[in-house]
ZAMARGU-4260 file (C-alpha; in steps of 0.2 Angstrom, whole numbers, plus 5000, padded with zeros to 4 digits):
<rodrens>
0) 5066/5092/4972 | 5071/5084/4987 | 5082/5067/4985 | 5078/5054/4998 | 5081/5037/5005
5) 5067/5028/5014 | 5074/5014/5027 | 5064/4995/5021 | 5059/4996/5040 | 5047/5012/5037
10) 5042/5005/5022 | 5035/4991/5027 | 5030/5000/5044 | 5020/5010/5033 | 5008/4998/5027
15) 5000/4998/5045 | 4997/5016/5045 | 5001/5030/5057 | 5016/5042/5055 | 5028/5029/5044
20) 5014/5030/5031 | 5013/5048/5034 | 5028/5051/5030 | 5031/5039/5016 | 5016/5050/5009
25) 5024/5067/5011 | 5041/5058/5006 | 5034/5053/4987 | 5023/5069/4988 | 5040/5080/4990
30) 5054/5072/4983 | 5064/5059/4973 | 5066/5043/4982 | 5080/5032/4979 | 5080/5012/4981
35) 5094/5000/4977 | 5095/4983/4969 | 5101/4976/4989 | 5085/4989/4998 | 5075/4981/4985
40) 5080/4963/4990 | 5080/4968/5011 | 5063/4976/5008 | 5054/4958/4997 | 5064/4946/5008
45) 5054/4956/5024 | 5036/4954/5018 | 5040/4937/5013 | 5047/4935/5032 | 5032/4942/5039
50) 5018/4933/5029 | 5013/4918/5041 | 5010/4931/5054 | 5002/4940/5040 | 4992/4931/5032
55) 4988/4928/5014 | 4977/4944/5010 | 4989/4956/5023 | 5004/4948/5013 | 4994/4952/4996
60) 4989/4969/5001 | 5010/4974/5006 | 5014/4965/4989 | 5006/4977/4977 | 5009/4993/4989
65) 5025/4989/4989 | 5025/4986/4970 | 5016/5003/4967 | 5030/5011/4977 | 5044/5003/4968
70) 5038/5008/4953 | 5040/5026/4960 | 5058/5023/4963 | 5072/5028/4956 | 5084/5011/4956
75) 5104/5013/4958 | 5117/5003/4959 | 5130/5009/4973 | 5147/5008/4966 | 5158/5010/4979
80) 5157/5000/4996 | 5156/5009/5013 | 5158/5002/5031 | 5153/5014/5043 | 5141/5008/5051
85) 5139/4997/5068 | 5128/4985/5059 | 5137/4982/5044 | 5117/4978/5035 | 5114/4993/5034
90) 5131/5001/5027 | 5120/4995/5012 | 5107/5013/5013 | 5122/5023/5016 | 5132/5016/5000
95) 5114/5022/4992 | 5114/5040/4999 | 5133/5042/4994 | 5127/5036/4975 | 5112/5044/4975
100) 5118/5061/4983 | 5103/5060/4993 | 5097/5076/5006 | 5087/5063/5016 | 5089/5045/5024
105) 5073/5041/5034 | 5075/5027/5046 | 5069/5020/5063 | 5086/5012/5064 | 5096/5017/5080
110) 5113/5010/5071 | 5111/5023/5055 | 5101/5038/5067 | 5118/5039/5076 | 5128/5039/5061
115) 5137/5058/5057 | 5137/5061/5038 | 5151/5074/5042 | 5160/5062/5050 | 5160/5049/5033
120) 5168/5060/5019 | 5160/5047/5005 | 5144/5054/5012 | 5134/5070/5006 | 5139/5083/5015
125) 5123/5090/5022 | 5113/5073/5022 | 5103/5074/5038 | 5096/5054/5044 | 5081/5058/5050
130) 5065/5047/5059 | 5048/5047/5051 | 5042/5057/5065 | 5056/5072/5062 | 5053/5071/5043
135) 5037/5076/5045 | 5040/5089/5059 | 5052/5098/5047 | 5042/5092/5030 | 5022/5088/5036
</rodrens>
């Protein structure tokens, strides 16, 4: 079984549809996926963000998605701390990759696609960070 991490980003992209929920979908149908207590927080504090542009029923509607979802997770909590990343934020999924010994970190973010898990030692060694739309190239 594959071990993943999927960026809050996606997740919440995926709630519109398209590829991000695609490959959410192939994501849960394929593998283990991995959220941790600060992913949780990033991906609640998000919807809440994003409800007066919402709406009421649009915000509703993300809530229990995204509560279906987590209860699908696999919760840990990093122990070790890791700043490698150019936007410290998001050292938080690479700390969760490391813990979780993950194959897979998908994410639209340009500060973690660039990041080079051979390059970062704490990280596994063949993690590959990958976009939704590669993900389901390689996985769809």
């Amino acid at each position: 079984m594959v071990r993943i991490v999927i960026d809050a980003n996606v997740l919440i992209s995926a709630s519109f549809g398209g590829i991000p929920l695609d490959a959410v979908g192939k994501a849960f149908s394929i593998g283990k996926i991995f959220v941790s207590p600060l992913v949780v927080a990033e991906i609640e504090a998000t919807i809440h963000h994003l409800a007066p542009k919402l709406g009421s029923e649009r915000t509703l509607t993300l809530l229990r998605l995204w509560s279906r979802l987590r209860a699908r997770c696999a919760v840990i909590e990093p122990s070790c701390k890791i700043e490698i990343c150019r936007d410290a934020k998001d050292d938080a999924y690479l700390a969760l990759c490391a813990a979780a010994k993950v194959d897979i970190l998908i994410t639209g973010d340009n500060d973690l696609l660039v990041v080079d898990p051979a390059q970062a030692p704490v990280l596994p060694r063949d993690l590959r960070i990958l976009t939704p739309r590669q993900f389901l190239e390689q996985y769809g």
